[in-house]
C-alpha positions in Angstrom: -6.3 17.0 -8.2 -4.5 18.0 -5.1 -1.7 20.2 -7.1 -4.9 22.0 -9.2 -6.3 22.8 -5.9 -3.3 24.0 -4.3 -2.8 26.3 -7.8 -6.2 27.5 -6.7 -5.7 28.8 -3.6 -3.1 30.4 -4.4 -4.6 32.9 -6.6 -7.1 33.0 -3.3 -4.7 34.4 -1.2 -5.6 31.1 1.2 -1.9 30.2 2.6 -3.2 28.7 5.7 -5.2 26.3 3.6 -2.1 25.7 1.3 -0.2 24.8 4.2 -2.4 22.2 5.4 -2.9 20.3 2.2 0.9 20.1 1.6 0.8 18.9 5.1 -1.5 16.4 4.8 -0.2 15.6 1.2 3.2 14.7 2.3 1.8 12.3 5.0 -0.1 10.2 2.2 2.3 10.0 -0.2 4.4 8.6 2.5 2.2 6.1 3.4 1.1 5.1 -0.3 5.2 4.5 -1.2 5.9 3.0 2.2 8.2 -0.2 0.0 7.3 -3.7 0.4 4.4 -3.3 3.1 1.3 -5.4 3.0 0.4 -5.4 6.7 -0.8 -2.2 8.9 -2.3 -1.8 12.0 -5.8 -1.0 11.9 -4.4 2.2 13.8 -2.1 3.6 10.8 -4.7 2.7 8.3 -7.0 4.2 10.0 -5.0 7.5 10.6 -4.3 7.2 6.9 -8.2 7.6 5.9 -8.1 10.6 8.3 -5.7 12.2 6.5 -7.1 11.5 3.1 -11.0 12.9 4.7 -8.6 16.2 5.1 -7.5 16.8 2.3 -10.8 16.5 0.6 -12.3 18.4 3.4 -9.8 21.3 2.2 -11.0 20.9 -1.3 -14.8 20.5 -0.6 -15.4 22.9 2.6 -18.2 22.6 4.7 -19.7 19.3 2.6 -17.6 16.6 4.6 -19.3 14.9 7.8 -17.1 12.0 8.7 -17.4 9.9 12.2 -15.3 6.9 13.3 -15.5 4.8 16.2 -12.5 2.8 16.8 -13.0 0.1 19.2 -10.1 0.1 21.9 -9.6 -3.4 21.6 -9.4 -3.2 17.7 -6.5 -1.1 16.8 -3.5 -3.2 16.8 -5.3 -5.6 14.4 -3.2 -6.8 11.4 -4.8 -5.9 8.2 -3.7 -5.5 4.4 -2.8 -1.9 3.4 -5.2 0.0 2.0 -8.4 -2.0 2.9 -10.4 0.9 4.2 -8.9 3.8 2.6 -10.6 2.4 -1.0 -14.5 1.9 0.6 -13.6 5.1 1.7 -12.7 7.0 -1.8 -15.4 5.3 -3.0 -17.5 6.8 -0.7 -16.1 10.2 -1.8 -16.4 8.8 -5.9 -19.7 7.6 -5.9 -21.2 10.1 -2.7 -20.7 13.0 -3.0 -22.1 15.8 -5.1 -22.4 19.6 -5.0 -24.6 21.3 -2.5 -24.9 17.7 -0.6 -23.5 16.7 2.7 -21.8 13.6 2.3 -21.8 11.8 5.9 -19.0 8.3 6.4 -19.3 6.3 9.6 -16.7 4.2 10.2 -16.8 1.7 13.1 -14.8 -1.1 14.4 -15.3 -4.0 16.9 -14.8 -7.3 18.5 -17.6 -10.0 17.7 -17.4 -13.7 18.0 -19.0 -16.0 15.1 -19.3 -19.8 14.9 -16.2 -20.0 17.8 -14.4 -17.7 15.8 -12.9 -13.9 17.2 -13.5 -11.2 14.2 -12.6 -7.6 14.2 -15.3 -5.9 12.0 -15.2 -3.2 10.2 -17.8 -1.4 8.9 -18.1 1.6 6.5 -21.2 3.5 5.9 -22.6 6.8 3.5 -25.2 8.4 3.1 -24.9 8.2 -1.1 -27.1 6.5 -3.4 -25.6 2.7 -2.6 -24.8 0.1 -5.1 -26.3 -1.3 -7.5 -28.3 -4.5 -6.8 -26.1 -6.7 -9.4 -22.7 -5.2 -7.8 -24.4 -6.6 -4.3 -25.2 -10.1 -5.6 -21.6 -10.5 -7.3 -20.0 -9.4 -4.3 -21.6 -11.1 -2.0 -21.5 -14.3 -3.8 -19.4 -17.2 -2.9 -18.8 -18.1 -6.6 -15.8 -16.1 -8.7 -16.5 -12.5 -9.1 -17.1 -11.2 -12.2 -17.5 -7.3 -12.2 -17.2 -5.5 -15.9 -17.6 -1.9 -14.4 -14.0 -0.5 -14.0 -15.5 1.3 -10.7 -15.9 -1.8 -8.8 -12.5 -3.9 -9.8 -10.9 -2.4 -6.5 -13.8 -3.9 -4.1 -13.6 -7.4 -5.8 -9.9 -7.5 -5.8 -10.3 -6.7 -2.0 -12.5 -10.0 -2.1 -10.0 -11.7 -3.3 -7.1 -10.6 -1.6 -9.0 -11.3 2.1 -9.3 -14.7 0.6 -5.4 -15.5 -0.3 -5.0 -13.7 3.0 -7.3 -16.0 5.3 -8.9 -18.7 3.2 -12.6 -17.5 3.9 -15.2 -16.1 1.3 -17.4 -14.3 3.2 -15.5 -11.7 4.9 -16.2 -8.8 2.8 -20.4 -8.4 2.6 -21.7 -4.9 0.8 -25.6 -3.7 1.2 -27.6 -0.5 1.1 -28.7 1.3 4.2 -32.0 2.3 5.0 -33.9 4.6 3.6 -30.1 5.7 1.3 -26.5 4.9 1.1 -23.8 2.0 0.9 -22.7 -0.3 3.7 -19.5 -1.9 3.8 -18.7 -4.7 6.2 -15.5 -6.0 6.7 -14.0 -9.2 9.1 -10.7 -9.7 9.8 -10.1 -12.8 11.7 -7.9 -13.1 14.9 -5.3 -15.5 16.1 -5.1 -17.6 12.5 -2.1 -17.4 10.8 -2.1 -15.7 7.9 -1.6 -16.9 4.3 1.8 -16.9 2.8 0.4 -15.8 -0.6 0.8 -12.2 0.3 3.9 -10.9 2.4 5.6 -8.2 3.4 9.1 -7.5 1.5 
């Protein structure tokens, strides 16, 4: 997608634009093929979504409203690569449309539940949500069944949270109110994290 819109702007004349996107493009492929790594900070990740948001702000100007609040005491948080960035594209998939504004809050913070420290993450558009069965599955402590191709990536994030940590309930999806999706995310701190996935 990225190459046809490059080809595009060439016959546009727009080198300033082309610039950009091979700049950007070059800082995510070197974050996608970064070998071995399962663990970022919430910091890179999160500077990886900003990159991706530009790239498709280059191919779809003047539709992209994005808006992240990064708590200060959140960003060296240990998370698994890639967490974020896929709510996001699916925000982007399933969101937006032409002649619409598609708006994506992101927000972290600190919260404490039953004596435990959590760094949530939540992820927000303003789209047409999910699908009521796609937010029982989810949200469900029993084993996820999801047939829609679309959703494998957020229940393999379900999963992977769990190998990770050995909860169930840290990924929880909803619709906003009166539109959109809601992601929310907790990562939990100063617990030792599963040997099932490592880096190397």
């Amino acid at each position: 997608n990225v190459l046809t819109t490059i080809s595009s702007l060439t016959y546009q004349g727009k080198s300033e634009e082309i610039r950009k996107l091979i700049h950007y493009l070059s800082r995510y492929l070197r974050y996608m093929f970064r070998g071995g790594l399962v663990l970022v900070t919430l910091s890179e990740e999160i500077d990886f979504v900003k990159n991706y948001i530009h790239l498709q702000e280059i191919k779809f100007p003047n539709n992209i409203f994005y808006m992240i609040e990064i708590d200060p005491g959140t960003e060296q948080c240990q998370l698994p690569q890639f967490l974020v960035q896929t709510f996001v594209e699916n925000c982007f998939k399933h969101a937006l449309s032409v002649g619409t504004m598609l708006s994506v809050l992101i927000k972290t913070e600190v919260i404490n539940e039953s004596n435990e420290t959590y760094v949530r993450i939540i992820i927000e558009d303003n789209g047409d949500g999910f699908p009521k069965e796609v937010i029982e599955n989810i949200n469900s402590s029993q084993e996820i069944e999801i047939n829609d191709g679309e959703r494998v990536g957020i229940a393999n994030i379900k999963k992977t949270l769990f190998l990770l940590y050995k909860e169930n309930n840290l990924l929880k999806i909803s619709n906003c109110e009166p539109f959109g999706a809601r992601v929310e995310i907790l990562i939990p701190q100063k617990k030792e994290v599963s040997n099932a996935l490592s880096s190397g």
